[in-house]
N, C-alpha and C positions, 0 to 999 in steps of 0.2 A: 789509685787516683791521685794521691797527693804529688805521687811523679810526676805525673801529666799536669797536673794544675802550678808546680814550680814550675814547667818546663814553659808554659804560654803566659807565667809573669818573669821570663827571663825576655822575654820575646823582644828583639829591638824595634825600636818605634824612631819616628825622624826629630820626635819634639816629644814633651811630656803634657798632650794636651788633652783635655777634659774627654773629646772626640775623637783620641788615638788607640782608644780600648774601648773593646765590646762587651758588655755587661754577660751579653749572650753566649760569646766562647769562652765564657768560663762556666756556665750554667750547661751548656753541653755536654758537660761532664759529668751531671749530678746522675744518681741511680734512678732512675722511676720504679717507683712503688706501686702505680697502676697496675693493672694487667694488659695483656700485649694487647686484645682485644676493644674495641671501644674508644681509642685514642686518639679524639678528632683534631683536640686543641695540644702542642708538644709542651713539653714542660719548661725548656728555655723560657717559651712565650709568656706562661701564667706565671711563672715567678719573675718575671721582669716586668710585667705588669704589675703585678703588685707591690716590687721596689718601686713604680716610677710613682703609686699613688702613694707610696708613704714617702720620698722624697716632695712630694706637693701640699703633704700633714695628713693624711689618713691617720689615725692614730687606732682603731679598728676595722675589725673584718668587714662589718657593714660599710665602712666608707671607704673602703678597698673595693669593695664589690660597686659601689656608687660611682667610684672613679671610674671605673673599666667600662660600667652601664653608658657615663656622658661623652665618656673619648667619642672625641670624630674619627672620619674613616680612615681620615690617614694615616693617624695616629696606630688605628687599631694595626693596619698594613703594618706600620714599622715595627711592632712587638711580634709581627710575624703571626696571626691570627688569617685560621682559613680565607681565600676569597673563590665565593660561588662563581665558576668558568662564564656560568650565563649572562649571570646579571651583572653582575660585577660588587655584588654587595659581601659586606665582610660579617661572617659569624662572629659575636661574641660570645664569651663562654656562660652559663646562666652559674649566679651564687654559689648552688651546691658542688659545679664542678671544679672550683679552685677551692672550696673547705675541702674536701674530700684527702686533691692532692695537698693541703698544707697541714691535713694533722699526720698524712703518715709519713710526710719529704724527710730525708736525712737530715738530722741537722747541724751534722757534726758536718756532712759533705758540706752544706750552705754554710757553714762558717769558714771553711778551707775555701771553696769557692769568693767568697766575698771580702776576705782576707787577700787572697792571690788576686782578686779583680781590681783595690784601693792597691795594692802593691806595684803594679803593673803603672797604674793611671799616676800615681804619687812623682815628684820631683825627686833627681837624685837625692842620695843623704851628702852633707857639706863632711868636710874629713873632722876624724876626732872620732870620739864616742860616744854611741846613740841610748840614750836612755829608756827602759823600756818598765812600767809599772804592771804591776800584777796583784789586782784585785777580785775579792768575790762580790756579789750585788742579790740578795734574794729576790723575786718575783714573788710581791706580795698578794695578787690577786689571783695566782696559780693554785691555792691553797683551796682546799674542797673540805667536805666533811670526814672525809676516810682516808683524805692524801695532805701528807703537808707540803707546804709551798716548794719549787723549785729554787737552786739558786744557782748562780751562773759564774765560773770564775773566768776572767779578762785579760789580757794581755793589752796592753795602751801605750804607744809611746806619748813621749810626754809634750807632744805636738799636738793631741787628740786623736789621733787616728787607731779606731780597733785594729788587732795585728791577728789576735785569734781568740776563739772564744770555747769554753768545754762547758759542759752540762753537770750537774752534781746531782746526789741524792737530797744530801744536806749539808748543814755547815760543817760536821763532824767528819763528813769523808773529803773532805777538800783538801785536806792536806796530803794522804797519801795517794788517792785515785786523780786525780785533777793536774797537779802543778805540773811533773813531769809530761803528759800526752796533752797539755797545752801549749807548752816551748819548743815538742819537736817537729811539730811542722813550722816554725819558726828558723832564718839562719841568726843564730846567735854571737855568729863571730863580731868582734867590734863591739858588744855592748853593755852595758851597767844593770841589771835588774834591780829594782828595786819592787820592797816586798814588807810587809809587817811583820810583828813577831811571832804571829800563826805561822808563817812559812820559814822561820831562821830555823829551821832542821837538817843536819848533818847532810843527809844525804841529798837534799836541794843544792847544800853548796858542790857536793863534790860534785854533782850532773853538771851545775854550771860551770865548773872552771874546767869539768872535760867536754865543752860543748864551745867552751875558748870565750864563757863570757865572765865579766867582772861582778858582782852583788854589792848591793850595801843593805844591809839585813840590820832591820831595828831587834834589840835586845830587851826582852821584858823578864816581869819575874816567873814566868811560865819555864825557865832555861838558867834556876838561881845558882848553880855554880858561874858561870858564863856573865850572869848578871851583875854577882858580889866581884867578881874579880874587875871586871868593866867599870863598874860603879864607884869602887873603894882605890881605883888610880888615883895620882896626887894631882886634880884639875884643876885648885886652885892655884899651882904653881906651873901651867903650861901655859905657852903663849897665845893668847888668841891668833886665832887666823882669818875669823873673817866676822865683820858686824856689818849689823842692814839696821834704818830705824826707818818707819814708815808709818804715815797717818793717811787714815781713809776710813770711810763708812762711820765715821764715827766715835776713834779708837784707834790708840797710837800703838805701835808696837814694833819690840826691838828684838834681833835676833844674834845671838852669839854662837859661832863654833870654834870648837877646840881638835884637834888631833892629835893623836900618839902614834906612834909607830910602835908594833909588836913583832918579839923575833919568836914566841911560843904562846899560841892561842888556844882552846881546846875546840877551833873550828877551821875547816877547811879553808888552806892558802890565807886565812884571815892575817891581813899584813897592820892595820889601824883600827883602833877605838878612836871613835865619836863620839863629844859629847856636845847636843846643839841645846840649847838655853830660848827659851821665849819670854818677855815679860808681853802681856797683852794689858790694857787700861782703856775701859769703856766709858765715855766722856758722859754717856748716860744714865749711868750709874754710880757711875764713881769707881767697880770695881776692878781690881788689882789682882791678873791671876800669873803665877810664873809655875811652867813647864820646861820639864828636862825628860831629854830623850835620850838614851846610849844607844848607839848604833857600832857594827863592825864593818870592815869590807876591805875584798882582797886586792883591790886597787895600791900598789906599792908606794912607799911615799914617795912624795915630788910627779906624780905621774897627772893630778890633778888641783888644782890651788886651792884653796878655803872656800872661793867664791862660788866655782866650779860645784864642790863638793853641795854645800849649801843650796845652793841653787837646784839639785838634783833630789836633795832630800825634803826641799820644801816641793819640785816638782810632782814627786810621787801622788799627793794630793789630788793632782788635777783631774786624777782618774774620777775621782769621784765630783769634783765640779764641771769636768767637762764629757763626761759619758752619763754617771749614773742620776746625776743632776739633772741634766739634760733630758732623759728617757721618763724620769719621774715628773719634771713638773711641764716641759713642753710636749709631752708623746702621751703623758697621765698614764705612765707603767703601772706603777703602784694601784690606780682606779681601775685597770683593767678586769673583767672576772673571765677570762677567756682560760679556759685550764684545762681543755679535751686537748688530749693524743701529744704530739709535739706543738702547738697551735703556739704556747707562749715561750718555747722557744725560738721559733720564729718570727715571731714577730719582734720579740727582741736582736734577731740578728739584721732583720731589715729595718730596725730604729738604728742600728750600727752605722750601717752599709748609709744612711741617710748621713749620719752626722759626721761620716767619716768623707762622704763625697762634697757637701758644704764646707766643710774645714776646708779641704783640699785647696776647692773652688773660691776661697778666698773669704768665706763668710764666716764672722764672730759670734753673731746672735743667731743660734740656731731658727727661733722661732722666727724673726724676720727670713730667713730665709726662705722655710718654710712658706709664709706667706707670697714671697717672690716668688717661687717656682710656680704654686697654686696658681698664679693671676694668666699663665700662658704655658699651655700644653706641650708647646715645645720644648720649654726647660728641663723638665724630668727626662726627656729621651736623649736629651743631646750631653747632659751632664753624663748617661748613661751609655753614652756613644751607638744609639742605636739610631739618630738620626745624623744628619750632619749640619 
C-alpha cells in the first residue's frame, strides 16, 4: 500500500490547486474492515464525509454523524453515496454505519493515506533544506479505567503540515517502536529532523544520515557523558553567531546561539555543538527566567548560518503550537471521551488532515477557518477536491 499511495502523490498535476487532488483516490486504497457482504455505502465515501464535517468543526462523532444527516443532495452525490435508479433520491448512511467502519479503519493506512493526499495537494518545496519536527502528543480522553491513554507520535514540517503520524502504547515505547516506522514512509532526502532529547539516540541518528537526512538533536542529562562533554566546551570564549530580542505578549525576550565545530563526537556524523541561551522577562511579574539548551547536529559547519540554525531550533516548537494546540483547544482533543477500538485515533488523523488542508489553503487561525468552511457546503468538498 504505501507503494501505491507514493506513486499517486508523485502524480503530475497542471497547477498545485486545492481541486487538483481527490481526497478519494487516496482513500481508495485504504483495506476495508467490513465484511464483503452488506456493503451498501463504499468506504472512500464515509470517510470523506467525515473529513469534510470535521474540516466544517465537527469536533465529534455526533456532529460528524449531524453533518452528514443536514448535507443536501448534492452534496451527498459528490462524496459519492448511493443514488435510488427510481427516484432519484440519495441514501444516507444511518450513525451506527460509519461508527462501525471508524472504530475498526486502519489507522496507520488513514495516516499514509492522508499524508500522501496533503503531499500531492501541497506547493512545491523552495530549494535548501526542509525542516521536519517530530513529536509525541498523549490523547488524554482515550484513557478508560483498565487502559491507559493513547499517545501519538508526529512528524510536522515546520510550516504546519502533518507529514505522518504512528500510534504508541505509551510514552515508554516511543522511542524504540515509533520513531523509525514513522520516517519511513516519509522521503527524507534534503532535510533537518528536529527532535528532543527523548529521541537523541545513537541509532535514530545513524537511520537518519543513512536515510540522507540531517538532525539537530537536543542533548539533556538523560545522555551525561554526551552532556558533560557538550556543556563543559569553552562557550564563554566562542563567538556568537546569532541574536534575536523581541517583545510581545507581554515580555521581552532575547535569544543567543553559539556553535562549534566537532572533528570527534560520541554520536553519529555529529559535525557541531549548540549552545542556544534564552533570557525571558515578564513585564507582569517582573520575573527573570534564563534557559540554556545544548544541542548537536550533523549539519557541517558553514552549510547553514546562525540565523538559519536558530530559526530551526526555535521552529521545532511550532509542532506543538501549531498541531497539538490546535487539536486541544479548537478540536477540544483533550475533552474528548471517545476511546472504543481505533475511534480516537482517528479522529485525531482527520483533526490533521483538517488543519493540514487550512494551512495549505492559506488560513492562520484554524478556528476562523473552521467557521468559514461551516457557513457553505461547498467548501469542505472543493478544499477536498471532490467538487470542483
Amino acid at each position: 500500500m504505501p507503494t501505491a499511495l507514493d506513486q499517486l502523490a508523485r502524480t503530475p498535476t497542471s497547477a498545485p490547486l486545492a481541486d487538483a487532488v481527490r481526497l478519494s483516490g487516496f482513500l481508495d486504497l485504504l483495506p476495508d474492515p467490513r465484511g464483503v457482504r452488506g456493503r451498501r455505502y463504499s468506504l472512500p465515501s464515509l470517510v470523506a464525509a467525515a473529513a469534510a464535517s470535521v474540516l466544517a468543526g465537527a469536533r465529534s462523532l455526533t456532529a460528524i454523524t449531524e453533518w452528514i444527516s443536514d448535507a443536501p443532495a448534492w452534496a451527498c452525490r459528490a462524496l459519492g453515496f448511493p443514488v435510488d435508479p427510481l427516484t432519484g433520491t440519495v441514501s444516507v448512511p444511518h450513525p451506527h454505519t460509519l461508527r462501525r467502519l471508524l472504530v475498526q479503519l486502519d489507522g496507520d493506512a488513514l495516516d499514509r493515506a492522508i499524508g500522501a493526499f496533503l503531499a500531492a495537494r501541497a506547493a512545491p518545496a523552495g530549494p535548501g533544506l526542509r525542516a521536519i519536527a517530530v513529536d509525541g502528543k498523549a490523547l488524554r480522553g482515550s484513557r478508560t479505567a483498565t487502559t491507559a491513554h493513547l499517545t501519538l507520535l508526529a512528524a510536522m514540517d515546520h510550516a504546519g503540515h502533518v507529514l505522518a503520524q504512528r500510534q504508541i502504547a505509551d510514552k515508554s515505547n516511543e522511542i524504540p517502536a515509533a520513531f523509525q516506522p514513522l520516517l519511513s514512509t516519509i522521503d527524507l532526502t534534503g532535510t533537518v529532523i528536529t527532535a528532543d532529547a527523548l529521541h537523541t539516540q545513537h541509532a535514530h541518528g545513524t537511520y537518519l544520515r543513512e536515510r540522507g537526512a540531517h538532525y539537530i538533536a537536543q542533548v539533556k542529562a538523560n545522555h551525561p557523558g554526551l552532556f558533560d562533554r557538550v556543556r563543559r566546551l569553552p562557550w564563554r570564549e566562542i563567538t556568537l553567531d546569532h541574536h534575536d530580542r523581541t517583545r510581545a505578549h507581554h515580555r521581552l525576550e532575547i535569544r543567543r546561539l553559539k556553535t562549534a565545530a566537532f572533528a570527534h563526537l560520541d554520536y553519529p556524523d555529529a559535525r557541531q555543538a549548540l549552545q542556544a541561551v534564552r533570557w525571558r522577562k515578564d513585564f507582569t511579574t517582573g520575573k527573570l527566567t534564563i534557559e540554556r539548551v545544548y544541542l548537536i547536529t550533523s549539519l557541517p559547519p558553514g552549510t547553514a548560518s546562525g540565523t538559519r540554525l536558530a530559526a530551526w531550533i526555535r521552529g521545532h516548537w511550532k509542532i506543538e503550537n501549531l498541531l497539538h494546540h490546535v487539536r486541544d483547544r479548537t478540536f477540544r482533543e483533550d475533552d474528548s471521551k471517545i476511546h472504543t477500538g481505533c475511534l480516537p485515533r482517528i479522529m485525531a488523523s482527520l483533526r490533521n488532515l483538517a488543519i493540514g488542508v487550512h494551512r495549505q489553503d492559506g488560513h492562520t487561525n484554524i478556528a476562523a477557518a473552521l467557521r468559514h468552511t461551516a457557513r457553505d457546503c461547498h467548501r469542505p468538498l472543493t478544499a477536498l477536491g471532490l467538487t470542483g
